[in-house]
N, CA, C and O atoms as CSV, one atom per row, in Angstrom:
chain,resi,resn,atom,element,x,y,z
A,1,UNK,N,N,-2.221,17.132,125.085
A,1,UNK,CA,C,-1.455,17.760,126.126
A,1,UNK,C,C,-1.555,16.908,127.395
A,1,UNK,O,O,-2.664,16.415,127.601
A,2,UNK,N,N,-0.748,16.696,128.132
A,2,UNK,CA,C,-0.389,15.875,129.669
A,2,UNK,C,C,-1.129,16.794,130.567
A,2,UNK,O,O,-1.435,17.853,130.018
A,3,UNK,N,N,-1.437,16.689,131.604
A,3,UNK,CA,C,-1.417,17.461,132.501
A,3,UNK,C,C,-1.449,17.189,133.938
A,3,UNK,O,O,-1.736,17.964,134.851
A,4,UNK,N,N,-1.086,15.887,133.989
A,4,UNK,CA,C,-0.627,15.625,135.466
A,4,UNK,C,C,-0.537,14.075,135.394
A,4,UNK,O,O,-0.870,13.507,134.354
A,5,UNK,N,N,-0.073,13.339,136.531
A,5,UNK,CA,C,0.478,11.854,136.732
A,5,UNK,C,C,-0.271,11.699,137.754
A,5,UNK,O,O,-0.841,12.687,138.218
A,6,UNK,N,N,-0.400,10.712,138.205
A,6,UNK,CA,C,-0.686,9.885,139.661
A,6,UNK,C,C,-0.148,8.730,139.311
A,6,UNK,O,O,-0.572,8.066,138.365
A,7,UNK,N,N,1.166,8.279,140.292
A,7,UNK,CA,C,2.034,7.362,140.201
A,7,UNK,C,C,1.124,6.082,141.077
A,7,UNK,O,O,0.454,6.395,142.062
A,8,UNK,N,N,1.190,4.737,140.622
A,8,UNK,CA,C,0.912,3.858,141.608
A,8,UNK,C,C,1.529,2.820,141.910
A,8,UNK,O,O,2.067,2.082,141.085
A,9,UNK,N,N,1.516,2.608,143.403
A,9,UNK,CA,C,2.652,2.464,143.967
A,9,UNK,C,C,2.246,0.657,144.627
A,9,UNK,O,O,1.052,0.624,144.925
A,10,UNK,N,N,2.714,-0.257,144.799
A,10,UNK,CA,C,2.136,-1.549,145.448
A,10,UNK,C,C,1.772,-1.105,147.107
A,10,UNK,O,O,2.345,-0.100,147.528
A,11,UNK,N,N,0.927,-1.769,147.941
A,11,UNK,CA,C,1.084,-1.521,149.370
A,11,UNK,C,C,0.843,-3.159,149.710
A,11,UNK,O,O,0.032,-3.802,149.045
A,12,UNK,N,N,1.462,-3.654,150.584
A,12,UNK,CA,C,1.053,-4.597,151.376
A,12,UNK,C,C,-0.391,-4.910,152.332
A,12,UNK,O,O,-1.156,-5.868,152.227
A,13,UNK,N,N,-0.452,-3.856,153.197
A,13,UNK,CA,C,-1.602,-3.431,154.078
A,13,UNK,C,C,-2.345,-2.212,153.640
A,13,UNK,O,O,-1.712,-1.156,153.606
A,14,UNK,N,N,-3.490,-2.218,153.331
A,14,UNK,CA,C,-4.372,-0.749,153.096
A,14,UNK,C,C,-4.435,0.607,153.927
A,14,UNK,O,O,-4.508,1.816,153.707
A,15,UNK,N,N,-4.353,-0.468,155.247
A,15,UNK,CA,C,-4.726,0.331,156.325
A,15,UNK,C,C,-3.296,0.427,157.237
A,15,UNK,O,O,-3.354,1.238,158.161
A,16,UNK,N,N,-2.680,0.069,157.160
A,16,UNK,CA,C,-0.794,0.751,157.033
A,16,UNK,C,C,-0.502,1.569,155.890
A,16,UNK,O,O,0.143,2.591,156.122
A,17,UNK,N,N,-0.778,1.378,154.921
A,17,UNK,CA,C,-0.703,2.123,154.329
A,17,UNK,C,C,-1.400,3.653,154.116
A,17,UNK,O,O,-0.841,4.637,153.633
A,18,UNK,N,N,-2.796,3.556,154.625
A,18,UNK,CA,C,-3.671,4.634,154.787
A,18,UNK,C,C,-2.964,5.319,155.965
A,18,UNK,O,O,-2.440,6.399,155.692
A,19,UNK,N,N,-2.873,4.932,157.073
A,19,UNK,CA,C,-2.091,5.736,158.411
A,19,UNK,C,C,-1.031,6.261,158.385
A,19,UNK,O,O,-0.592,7.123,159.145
A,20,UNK,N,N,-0.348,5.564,157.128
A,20,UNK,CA,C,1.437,6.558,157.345
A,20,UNK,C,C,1.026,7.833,156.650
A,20,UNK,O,O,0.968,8.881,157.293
A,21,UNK,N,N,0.764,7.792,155.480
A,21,UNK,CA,C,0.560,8.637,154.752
A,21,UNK,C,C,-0.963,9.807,154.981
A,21,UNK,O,O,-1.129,10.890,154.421
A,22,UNK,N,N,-1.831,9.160,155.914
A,22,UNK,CA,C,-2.674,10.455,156.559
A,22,UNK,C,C,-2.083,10.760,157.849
A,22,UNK,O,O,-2.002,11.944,158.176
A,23,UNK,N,N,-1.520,9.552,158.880
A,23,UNK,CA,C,-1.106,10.272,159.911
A,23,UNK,C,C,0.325,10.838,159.853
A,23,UNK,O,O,0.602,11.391,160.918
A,24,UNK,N,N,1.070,10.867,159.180
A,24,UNK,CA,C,2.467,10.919,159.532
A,24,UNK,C,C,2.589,12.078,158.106
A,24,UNK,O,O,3.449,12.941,158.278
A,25,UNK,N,N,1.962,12.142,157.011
A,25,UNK,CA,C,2.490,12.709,156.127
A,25,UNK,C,C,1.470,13.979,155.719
A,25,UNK,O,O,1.842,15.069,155.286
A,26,UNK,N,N,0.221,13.597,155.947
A,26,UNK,CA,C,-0.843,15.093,156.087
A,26,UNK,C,C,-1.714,14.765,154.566
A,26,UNK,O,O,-2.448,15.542,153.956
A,27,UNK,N,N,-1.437,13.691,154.298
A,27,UNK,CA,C,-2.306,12.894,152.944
A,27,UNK,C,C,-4.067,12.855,153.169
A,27,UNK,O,O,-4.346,13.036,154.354
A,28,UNK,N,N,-4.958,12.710,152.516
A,28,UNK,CA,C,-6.181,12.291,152.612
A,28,UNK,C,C,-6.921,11.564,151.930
A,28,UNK,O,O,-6.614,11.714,150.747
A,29,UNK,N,N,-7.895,10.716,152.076
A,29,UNK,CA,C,-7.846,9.869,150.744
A,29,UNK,C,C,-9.431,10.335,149.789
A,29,UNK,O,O,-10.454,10.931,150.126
A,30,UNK,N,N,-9.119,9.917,148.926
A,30,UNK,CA,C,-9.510,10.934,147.870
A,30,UNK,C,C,-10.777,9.307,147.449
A,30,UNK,O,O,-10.632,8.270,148.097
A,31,UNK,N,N,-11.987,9.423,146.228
A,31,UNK,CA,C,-12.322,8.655,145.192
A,31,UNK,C,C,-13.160,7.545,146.142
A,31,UNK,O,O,-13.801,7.820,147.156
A,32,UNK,N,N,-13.026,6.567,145.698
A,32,UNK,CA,C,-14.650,5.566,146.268
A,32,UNK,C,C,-13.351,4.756,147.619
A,32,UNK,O,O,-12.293,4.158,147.424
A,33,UNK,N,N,-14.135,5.139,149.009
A,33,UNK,CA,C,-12.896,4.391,149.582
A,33,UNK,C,C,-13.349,2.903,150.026
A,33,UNK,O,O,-13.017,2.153,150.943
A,34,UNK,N,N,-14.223,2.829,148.995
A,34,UNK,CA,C,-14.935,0.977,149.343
A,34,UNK,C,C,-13.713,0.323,148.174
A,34,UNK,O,O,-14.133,-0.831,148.085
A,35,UNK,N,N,-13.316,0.343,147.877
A,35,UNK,CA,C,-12.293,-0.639,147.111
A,35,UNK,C,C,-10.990,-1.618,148.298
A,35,UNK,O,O,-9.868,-1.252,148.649
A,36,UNK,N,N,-11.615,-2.680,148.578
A,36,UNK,CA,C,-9.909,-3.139,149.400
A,36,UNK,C,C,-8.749,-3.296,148.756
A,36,UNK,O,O,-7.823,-3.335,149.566
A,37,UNK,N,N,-8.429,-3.395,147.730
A,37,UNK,CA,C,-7.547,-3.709,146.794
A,37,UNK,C,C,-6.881,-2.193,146.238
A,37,UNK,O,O,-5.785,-2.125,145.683
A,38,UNK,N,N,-7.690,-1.118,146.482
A,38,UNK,CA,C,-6.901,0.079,146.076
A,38,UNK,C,C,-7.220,1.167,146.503
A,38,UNK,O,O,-8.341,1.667,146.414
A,39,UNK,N,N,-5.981,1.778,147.156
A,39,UNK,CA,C,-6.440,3.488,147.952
A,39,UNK,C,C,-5.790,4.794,146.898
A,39,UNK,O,O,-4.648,4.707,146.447
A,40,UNK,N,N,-6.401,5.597,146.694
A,40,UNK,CA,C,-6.149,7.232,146.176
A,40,UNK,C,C,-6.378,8.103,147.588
A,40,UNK,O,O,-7.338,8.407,148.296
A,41,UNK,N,N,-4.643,8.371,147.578
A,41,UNK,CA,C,-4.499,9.848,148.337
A,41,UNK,C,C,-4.455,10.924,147.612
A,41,UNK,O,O,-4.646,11.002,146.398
A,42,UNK,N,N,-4.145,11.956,148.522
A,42,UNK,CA,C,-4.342,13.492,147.412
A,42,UNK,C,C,-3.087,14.202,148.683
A,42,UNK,O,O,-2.768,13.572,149.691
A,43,UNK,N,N,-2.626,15.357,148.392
A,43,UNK,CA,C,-2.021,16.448,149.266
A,43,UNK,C,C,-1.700,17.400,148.246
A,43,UNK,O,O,-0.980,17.141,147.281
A,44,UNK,N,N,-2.351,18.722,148.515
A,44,UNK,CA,C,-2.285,19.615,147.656
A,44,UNK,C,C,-1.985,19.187,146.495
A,44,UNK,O,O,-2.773,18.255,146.335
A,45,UNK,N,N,-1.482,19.251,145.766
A,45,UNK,CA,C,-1.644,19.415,144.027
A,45,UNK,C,C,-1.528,17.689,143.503
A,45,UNK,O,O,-1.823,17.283,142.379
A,46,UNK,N,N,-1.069,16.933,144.542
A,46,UNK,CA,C,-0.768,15.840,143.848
A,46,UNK,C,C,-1.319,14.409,144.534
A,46,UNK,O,O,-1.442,14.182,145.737
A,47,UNK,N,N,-1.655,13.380,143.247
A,47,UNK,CA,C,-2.151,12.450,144.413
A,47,UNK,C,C,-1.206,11.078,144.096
A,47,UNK,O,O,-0.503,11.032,143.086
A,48,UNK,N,N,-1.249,10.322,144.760
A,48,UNK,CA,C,-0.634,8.713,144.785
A,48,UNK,C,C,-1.842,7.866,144.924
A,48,UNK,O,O,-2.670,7.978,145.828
A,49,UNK,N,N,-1.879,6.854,143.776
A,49,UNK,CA,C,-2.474,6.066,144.185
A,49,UNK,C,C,-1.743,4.395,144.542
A,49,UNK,O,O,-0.514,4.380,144.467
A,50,UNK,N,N,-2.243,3.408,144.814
A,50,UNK,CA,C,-2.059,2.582,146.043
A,50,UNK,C,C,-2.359,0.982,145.374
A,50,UNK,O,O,-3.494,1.108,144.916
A,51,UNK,N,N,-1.855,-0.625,145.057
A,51,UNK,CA,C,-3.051,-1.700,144.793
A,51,UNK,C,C,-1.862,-2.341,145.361
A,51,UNK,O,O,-0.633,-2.304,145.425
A,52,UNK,N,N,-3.253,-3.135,145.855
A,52,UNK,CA,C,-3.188,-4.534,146.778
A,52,UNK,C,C,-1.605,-5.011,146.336
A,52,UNK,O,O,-1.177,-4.632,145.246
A,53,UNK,N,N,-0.905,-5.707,147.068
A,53,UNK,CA,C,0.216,-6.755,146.577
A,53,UNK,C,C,0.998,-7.456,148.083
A,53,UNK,O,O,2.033,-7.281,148.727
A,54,UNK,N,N,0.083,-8.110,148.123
A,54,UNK,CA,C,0.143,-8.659,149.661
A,54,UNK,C,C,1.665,-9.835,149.196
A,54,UNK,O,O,1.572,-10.555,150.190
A,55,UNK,N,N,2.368,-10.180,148.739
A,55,UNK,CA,C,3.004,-11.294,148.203
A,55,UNK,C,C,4.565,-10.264,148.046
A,55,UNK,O,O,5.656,-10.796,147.842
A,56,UNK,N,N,4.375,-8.698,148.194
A,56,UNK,CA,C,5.341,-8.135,147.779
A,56,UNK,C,C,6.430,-7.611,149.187
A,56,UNK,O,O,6.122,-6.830,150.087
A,57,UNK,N,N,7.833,-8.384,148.981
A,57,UNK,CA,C,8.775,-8.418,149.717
A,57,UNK,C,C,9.315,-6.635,149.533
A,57,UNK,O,O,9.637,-6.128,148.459
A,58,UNK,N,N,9.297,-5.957,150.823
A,58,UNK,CA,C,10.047,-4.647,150.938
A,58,UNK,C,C,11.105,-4.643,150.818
A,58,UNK,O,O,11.585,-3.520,150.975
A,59,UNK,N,N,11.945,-5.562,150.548
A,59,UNK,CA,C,13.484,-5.628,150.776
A,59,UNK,C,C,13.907,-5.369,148.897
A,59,UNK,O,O,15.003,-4.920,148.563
A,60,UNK,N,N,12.771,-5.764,147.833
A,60,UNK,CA,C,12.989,-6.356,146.688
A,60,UNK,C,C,12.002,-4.901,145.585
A,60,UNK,O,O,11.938,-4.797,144.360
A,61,UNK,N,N,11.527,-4.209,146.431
A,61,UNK,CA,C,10.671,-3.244,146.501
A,61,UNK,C,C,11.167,-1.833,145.695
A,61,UNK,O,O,11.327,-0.858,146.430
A,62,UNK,N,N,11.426,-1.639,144.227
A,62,UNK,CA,C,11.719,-0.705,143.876
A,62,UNK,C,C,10.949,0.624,143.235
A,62,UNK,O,O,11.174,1.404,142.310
A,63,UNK,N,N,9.989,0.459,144.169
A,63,UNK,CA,C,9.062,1.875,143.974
A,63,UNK,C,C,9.386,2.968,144.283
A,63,UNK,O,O,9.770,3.198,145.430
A,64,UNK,N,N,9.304,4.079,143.185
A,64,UNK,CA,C,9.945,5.259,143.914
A,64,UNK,C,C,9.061,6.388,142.804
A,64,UNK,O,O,8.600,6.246,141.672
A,65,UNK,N,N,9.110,7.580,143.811
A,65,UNK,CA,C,8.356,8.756,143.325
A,65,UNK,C,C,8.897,10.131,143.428
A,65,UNK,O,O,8.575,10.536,144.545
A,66,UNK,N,N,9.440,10.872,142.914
A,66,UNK,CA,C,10.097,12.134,143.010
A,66,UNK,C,C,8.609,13.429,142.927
A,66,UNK,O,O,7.735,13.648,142.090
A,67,UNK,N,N,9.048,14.169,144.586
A,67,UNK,CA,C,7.648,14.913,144.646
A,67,UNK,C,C,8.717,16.483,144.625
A,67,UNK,O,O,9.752,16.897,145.147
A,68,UNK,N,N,7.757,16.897,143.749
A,68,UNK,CA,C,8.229,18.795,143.687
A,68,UNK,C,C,7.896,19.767,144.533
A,68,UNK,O,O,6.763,20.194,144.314
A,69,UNK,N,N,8.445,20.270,145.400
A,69,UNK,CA,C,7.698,21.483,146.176
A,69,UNK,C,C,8.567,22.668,145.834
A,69,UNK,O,O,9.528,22.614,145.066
A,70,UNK,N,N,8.191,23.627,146.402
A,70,UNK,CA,C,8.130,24.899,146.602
A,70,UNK,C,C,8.732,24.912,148.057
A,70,UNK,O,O,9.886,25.342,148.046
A,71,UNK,N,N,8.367,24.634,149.051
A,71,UNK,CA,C,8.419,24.825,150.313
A,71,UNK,C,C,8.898,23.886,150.765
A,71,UNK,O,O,8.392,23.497,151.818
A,72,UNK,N,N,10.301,22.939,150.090
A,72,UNK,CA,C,11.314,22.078,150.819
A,72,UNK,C,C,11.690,22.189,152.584
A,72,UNK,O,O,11.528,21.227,153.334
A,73,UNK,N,N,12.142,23.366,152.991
A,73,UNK,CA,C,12.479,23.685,153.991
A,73,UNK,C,C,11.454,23.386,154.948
A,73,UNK,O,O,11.691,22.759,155.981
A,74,UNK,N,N,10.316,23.821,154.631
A,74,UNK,CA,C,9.412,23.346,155.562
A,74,UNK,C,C,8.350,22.201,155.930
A,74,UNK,O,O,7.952,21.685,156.974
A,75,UNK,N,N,8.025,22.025,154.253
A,75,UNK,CA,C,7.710,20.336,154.108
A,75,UNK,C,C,9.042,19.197,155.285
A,75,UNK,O,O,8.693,18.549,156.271
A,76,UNK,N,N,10.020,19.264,154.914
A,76,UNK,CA,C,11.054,19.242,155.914
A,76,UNK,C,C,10.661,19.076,157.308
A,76,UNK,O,O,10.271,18.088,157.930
A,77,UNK,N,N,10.839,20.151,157.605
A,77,UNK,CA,C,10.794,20.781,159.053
A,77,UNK,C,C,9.389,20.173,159.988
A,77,UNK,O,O,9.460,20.027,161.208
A,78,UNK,N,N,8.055,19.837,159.135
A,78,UNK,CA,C,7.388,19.422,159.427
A,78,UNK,C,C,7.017,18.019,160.112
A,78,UNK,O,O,6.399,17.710,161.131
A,79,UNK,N,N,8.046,16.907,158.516
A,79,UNK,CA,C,8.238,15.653,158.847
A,79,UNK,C,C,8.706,15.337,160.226
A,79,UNK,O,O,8.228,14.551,161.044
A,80,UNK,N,N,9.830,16.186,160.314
A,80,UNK,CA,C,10.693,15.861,161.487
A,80,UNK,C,C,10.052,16.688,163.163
A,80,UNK,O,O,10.324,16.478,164.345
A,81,UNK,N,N,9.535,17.225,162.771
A,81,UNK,CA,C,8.570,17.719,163.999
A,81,UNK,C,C,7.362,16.511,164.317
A,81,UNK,O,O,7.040,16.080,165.424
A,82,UNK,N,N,6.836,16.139,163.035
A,82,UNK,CA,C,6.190,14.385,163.386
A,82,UNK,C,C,6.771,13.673,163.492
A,82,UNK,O,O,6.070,12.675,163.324
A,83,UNK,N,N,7.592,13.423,163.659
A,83,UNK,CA,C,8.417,12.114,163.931
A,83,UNK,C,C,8.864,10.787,162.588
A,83,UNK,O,O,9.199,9.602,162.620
A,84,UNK,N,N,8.670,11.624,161.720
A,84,UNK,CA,C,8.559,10.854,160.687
A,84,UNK,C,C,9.887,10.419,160.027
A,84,UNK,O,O,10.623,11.244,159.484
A,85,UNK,N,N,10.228,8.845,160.100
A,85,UNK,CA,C,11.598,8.501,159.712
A,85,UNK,C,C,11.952,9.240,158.585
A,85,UNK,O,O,10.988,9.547,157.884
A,86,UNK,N,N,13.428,9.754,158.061
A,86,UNK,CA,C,13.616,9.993,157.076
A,86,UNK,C,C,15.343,9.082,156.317
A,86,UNK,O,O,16.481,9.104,156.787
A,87,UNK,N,N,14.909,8.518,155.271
A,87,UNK,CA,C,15.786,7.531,155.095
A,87,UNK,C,C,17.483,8.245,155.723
A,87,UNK,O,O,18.015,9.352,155.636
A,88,UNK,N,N,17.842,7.024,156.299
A,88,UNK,CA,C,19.384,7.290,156.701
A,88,UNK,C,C,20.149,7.809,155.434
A,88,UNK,O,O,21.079,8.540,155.775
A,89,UNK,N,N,20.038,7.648,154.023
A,89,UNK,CA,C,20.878,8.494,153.527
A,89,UNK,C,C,20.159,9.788,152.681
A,89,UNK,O,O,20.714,10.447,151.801
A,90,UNK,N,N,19.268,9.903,153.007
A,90,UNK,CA,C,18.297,11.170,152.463
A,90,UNK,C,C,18.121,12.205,153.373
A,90,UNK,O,O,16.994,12.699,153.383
A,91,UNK,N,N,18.921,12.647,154.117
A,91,UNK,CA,C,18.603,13.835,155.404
A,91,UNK,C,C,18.786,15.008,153.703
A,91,UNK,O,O,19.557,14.872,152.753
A,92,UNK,N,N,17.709,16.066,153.965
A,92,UNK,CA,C,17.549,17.587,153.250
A,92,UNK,C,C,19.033,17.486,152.871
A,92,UNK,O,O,19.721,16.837,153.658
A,93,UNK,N,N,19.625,17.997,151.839
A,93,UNK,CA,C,20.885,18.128,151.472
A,93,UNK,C,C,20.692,18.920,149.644
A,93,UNK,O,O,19.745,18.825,148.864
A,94,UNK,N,N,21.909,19.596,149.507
A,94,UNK,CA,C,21.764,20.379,148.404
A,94,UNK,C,C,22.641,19.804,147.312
A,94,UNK,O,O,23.852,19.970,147.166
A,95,UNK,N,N,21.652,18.971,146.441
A,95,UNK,CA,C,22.611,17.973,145.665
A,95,UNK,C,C,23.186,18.818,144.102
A,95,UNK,O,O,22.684,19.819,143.593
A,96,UNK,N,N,24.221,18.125,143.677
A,96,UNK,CA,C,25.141,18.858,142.507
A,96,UNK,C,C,24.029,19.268,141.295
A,96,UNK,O,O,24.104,20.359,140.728
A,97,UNK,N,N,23.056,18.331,140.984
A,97,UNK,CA,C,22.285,18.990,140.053
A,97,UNK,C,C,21.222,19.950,140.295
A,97,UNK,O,O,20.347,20.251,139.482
A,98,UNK,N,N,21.335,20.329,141.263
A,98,UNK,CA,C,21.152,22.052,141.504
A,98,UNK,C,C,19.453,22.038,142.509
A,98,UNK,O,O,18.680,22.976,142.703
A,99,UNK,N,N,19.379,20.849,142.885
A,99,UNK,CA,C,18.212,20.047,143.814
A,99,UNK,C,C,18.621,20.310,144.976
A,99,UNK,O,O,19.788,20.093,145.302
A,100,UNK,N,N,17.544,20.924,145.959
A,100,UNK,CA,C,17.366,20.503,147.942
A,100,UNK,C,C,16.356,19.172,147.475
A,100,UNK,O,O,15.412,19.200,146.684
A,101,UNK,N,N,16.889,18.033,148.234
A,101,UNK,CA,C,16.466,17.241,148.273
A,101,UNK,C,C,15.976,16.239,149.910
A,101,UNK,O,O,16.683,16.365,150.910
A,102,UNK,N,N,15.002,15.520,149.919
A,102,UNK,CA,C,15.195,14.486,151.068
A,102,UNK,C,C,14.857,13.163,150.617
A,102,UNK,O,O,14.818,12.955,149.404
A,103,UNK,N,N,14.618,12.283,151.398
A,103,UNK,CA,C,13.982,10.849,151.239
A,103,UNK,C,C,12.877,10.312,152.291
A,103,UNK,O,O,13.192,10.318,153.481
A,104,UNK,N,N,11.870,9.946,151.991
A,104,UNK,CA,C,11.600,8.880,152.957
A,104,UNK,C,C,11.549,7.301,152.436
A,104,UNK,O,O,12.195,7.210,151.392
A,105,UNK,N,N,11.084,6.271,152.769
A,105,UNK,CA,C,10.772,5.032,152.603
A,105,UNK,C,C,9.204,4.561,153.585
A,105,UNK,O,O,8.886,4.476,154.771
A,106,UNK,N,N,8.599,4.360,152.319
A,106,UNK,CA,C,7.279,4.071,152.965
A,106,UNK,C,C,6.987,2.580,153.931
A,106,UNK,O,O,7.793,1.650,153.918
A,107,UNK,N,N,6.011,2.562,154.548
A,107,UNK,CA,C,6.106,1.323,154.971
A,107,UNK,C,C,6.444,-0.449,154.301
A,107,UNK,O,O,6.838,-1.379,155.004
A,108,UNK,N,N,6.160,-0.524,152.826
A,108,UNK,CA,C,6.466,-1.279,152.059
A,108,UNK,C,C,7.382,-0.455,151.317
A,108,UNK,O,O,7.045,-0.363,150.137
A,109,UNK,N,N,8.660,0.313,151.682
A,109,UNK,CA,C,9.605,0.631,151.169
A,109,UNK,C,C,9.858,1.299,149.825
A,109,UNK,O,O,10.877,1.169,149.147
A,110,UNK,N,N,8.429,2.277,149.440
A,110,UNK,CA,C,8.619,2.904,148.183
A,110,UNK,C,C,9.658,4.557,148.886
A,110,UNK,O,O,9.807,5.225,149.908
A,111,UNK,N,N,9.996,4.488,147.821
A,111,UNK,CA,C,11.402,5.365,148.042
A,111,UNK,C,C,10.604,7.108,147.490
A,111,UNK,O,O,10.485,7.374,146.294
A,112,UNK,N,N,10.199,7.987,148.487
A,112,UNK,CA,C,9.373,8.957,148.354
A,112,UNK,C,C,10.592,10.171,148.728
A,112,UNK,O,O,11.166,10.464,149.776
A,113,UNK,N,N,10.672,10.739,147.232
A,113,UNK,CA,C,11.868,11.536,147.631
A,113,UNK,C,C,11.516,13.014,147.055
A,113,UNK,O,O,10.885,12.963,145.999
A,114,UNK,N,N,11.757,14.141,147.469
A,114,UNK,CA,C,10.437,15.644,147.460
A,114,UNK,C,C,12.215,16.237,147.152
A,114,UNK,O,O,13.337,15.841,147.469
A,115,UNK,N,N,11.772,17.121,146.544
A,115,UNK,CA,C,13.249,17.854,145.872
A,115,UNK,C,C,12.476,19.731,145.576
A,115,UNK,O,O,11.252,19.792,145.693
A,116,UNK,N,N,12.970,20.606,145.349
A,116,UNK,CA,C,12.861,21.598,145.569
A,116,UNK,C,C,14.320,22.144,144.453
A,116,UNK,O,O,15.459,22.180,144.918
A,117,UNK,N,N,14.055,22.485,143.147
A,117,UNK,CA,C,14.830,23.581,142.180
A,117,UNK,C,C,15.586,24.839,143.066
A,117,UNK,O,O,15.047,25.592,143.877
A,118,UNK,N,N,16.746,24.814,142.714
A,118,UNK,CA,C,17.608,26.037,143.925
A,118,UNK,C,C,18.234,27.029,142.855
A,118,UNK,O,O,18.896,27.998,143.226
């Protein structure tokens, strides 16, 4: 039986990478945090983990993670009360396959997109 994922994702910087996602997104990091080469976050039910790839161009960058909530509207509401970019074509929107959806783009441009069943 499966019972859960942790997607991992490349980061350029550890510690850009550690700040968006604890300061801007409400993440914490989880597991041995002496590793430079690799960070584990957690936020409620789910975690991301993180390895080194200092050589990796954001422009060429096709990482992406589809996160499930419950509480779209306010996961939402939150980002944007922090100030937290949300991709120019991902503003909350209620897409045809029956998804509230948004986007962000992480600092090395993984495509972090939280959807909510309607």
């Amino acid at each position: 039986m499966l019972t859960t994922i942790h997607p991992k994702l490349p980061m350029r910087d550890k510690t850009i990478t550690r700040n968006y996602y604890v300061n801007q997104l409400g993440f914490h990091e989880i597991g041995a945090a002496g590793y430079d080469e690799y960070l584990m976050l957690q936020k409620d039910q789910i975690e991301i983990h993180f390895f080194l790839f200092k050589e990796l161009d954001p422009k060429e960058n096709y990482g992406q993670v589809y996160i499930r909530t419950n509480t779209i509207d306010q996961v939402y509401q939150t980002l944007i009360e922090n100030k937290v970019t949300i991709h120019p074509n991902g503003h909350l929107q209620t897409k045809p396959w029956m998804q509230k959806e948004f986007s962000l783009l992480d600092p090395d441009h993984n495509l972090l997109t939280f959807g909510q069943a309607i």
